[in-house]
C-alpha positions as CSV (number, residue, x, y, z in Angstrom):
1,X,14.6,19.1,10.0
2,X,14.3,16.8,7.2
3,X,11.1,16.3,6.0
4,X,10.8,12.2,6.9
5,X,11.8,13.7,10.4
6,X,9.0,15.9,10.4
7,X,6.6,13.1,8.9
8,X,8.2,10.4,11.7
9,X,7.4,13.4,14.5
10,X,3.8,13.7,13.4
11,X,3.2,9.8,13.2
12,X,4.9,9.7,16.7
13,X,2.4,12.5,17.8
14,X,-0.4,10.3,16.9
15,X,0.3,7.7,19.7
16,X,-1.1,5.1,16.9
17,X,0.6,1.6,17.9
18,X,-0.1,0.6,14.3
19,X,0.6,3.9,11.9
20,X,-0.7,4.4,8.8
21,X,0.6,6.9,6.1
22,X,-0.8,8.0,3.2
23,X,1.1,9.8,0.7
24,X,-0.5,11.1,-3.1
25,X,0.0,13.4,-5.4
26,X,0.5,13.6,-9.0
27,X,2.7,11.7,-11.4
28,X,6.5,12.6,-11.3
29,X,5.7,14.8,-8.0
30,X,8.1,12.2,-5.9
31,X,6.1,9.9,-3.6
32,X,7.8,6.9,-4.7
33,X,11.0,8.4,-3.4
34,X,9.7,10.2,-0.3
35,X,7.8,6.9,0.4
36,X,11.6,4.6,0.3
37,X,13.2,7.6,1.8
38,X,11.0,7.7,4.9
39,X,10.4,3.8,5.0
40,X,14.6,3.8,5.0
41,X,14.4,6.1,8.2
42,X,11.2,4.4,9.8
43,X,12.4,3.6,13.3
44,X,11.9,-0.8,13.0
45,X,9.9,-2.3,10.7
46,X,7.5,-1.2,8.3
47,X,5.9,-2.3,5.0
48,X,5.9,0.3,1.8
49,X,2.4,-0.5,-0.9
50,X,3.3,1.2,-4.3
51,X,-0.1,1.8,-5.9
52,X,1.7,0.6,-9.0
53,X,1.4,-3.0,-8.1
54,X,-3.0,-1.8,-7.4
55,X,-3.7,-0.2,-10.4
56,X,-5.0,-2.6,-13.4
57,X,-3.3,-1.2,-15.8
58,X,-3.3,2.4,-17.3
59,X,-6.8,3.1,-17.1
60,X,-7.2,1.8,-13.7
61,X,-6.7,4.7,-11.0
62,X,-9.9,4.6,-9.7
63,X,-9.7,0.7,-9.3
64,X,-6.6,0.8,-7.2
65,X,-7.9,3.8,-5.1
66,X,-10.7,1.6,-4.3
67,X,-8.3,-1.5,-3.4
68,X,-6.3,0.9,-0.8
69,X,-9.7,1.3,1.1
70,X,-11.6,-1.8,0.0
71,X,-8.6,-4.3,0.7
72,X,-5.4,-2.5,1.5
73,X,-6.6,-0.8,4.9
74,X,-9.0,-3.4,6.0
75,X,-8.7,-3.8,9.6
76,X,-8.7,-8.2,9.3
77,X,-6.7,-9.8,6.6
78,X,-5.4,-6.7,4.6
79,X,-3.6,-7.4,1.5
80,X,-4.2,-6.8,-1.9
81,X,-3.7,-9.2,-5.4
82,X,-1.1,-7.4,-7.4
83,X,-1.0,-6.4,-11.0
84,X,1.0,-8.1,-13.4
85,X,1.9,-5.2,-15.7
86,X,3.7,-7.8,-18.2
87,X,1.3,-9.9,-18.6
88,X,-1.7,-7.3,-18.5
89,X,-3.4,-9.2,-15.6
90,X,-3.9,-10.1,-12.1
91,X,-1.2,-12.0,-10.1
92,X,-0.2,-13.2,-6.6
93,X,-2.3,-12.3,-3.6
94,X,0.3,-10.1,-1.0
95,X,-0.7,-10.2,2.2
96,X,-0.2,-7.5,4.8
97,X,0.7,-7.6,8.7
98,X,-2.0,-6.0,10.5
99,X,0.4,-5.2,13.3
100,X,3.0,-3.2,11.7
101,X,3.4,-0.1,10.5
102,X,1.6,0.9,7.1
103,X,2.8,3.2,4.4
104,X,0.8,3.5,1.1
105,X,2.1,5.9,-2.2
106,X,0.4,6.6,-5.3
107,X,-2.0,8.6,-7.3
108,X,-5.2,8.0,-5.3
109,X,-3.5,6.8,-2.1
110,X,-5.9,9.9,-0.2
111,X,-9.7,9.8,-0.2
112,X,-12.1,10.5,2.4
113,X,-12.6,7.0,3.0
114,X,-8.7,6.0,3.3
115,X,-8.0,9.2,5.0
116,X,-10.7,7.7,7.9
117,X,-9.0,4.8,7.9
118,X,-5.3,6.5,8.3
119,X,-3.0,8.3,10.9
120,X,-1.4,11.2,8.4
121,X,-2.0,12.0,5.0
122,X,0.8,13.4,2.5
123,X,0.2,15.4,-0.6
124,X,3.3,15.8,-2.8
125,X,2.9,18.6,-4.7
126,X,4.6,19.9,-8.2
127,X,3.6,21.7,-11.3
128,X,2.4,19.7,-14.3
129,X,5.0,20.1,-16.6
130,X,7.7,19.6,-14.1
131,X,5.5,16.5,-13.3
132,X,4.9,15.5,-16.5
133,X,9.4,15.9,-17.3
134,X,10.3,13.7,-14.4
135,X,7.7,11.3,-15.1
136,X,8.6,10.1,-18.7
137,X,12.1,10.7,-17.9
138,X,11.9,7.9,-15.7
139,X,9.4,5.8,-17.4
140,X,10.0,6.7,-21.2
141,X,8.0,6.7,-23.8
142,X,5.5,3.7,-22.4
143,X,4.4,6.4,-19.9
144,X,4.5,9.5,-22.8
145,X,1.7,7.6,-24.8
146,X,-0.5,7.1,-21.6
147,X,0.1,10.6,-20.3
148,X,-3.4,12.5,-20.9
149,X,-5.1,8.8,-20.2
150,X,-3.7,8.8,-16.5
151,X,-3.9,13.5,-16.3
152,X,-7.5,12.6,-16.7
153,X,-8.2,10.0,-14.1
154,X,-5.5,12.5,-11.9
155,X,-8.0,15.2,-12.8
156,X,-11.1,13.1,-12.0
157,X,-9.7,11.9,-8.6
158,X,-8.3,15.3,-7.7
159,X,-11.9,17.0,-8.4
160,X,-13.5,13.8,-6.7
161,X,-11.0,13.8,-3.8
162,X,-9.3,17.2,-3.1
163,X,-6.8,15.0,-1.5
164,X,-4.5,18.0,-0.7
165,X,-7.7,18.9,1.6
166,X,-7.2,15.8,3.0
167,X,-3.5,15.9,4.1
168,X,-1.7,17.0,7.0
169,X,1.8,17.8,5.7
170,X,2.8,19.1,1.7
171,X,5.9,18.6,0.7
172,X,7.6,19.8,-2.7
173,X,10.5,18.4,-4.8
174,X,12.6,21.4,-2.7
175,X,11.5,20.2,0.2
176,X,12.4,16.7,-0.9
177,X,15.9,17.2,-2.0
């Protein structure tokens, strides 16, 4: 079974008419793919949040954590205003249908509060270095000077949060492939 079939099985096994799934780990552990992987096998529609478009800017982990549970999940009117990484501020308002299907990646997607508020959490998990590899090999040097900047709010979060604690399933970069 691949793992988006065991991750559809458990949201089906919730019963929840409007699903909600978290999914965090570090950088470069592979929630941005497991997220478009499982959204591409959702059975109907469903709408994928990126906590890249939450965070403002590199120093702002905390911030978007707060937006997922503050804005993102809000039962009326959720939506959130998206970050303009260009232009280093904020831009359109994205609304989001309260009547279908939810998933939410990024570093600080799982908290006790957004947990509450969600039908399965995901924790990606990978070792740093790996982590740290796939990371700037995909973003480059932009990301290599921010590196220790973002471990540090990773670090704060994960000693805040636990949010491996928090989740239902783990998955690996083995498990992914």
């Amino acid at each position: 079974m691949t793992v988006e079939a065991a991750i559809l099985r458990a949201v089906a096994a919730t019963g929840s008419a409007r699903p909600v799934v978290l999914i965090d780990g570090g950088a470069g552990a592979g929630k941005t793919t497991l997220a478009a992987s499982l959204a591409e096998a959702w059975p109907g529609r469903v709408q994928l949040v990126g906590m890249d478009a939450l965070y403002p800017g590199w120093g702002g982990l905390a911030a978007g954590s707060a937006t997922v549970a503050g804005s993102v999940l809000r039962p009326d009117d959720p939506g959130y205003r998206r970050w303009d990484w260009a232009a280093s501020r904020p831009a359109e308002w994205v609304a989001l249908d309260p009547s279908l299907p939810l998933l939410v990646e990024g570093c600080g997607a799982l908290t006790p509060r957004t947990r509450a508020r969600a039908d399965l959490g995901v924790w990606c998990e990978l070792e740093e270095a790996e982590r740290r590899r796939r990371a700037i090999a995909r973003d480059g040097e932009l990301f290599a000077s921010h590196w220790e900047e973002w471990e540090a709010q990773e670090a704060e979060h994960w000693r805040a949060h636990r949010p491996w604690e928090l989740a239902d399933i783990t998955v690996s970069p083995v498990s992914l492939a």
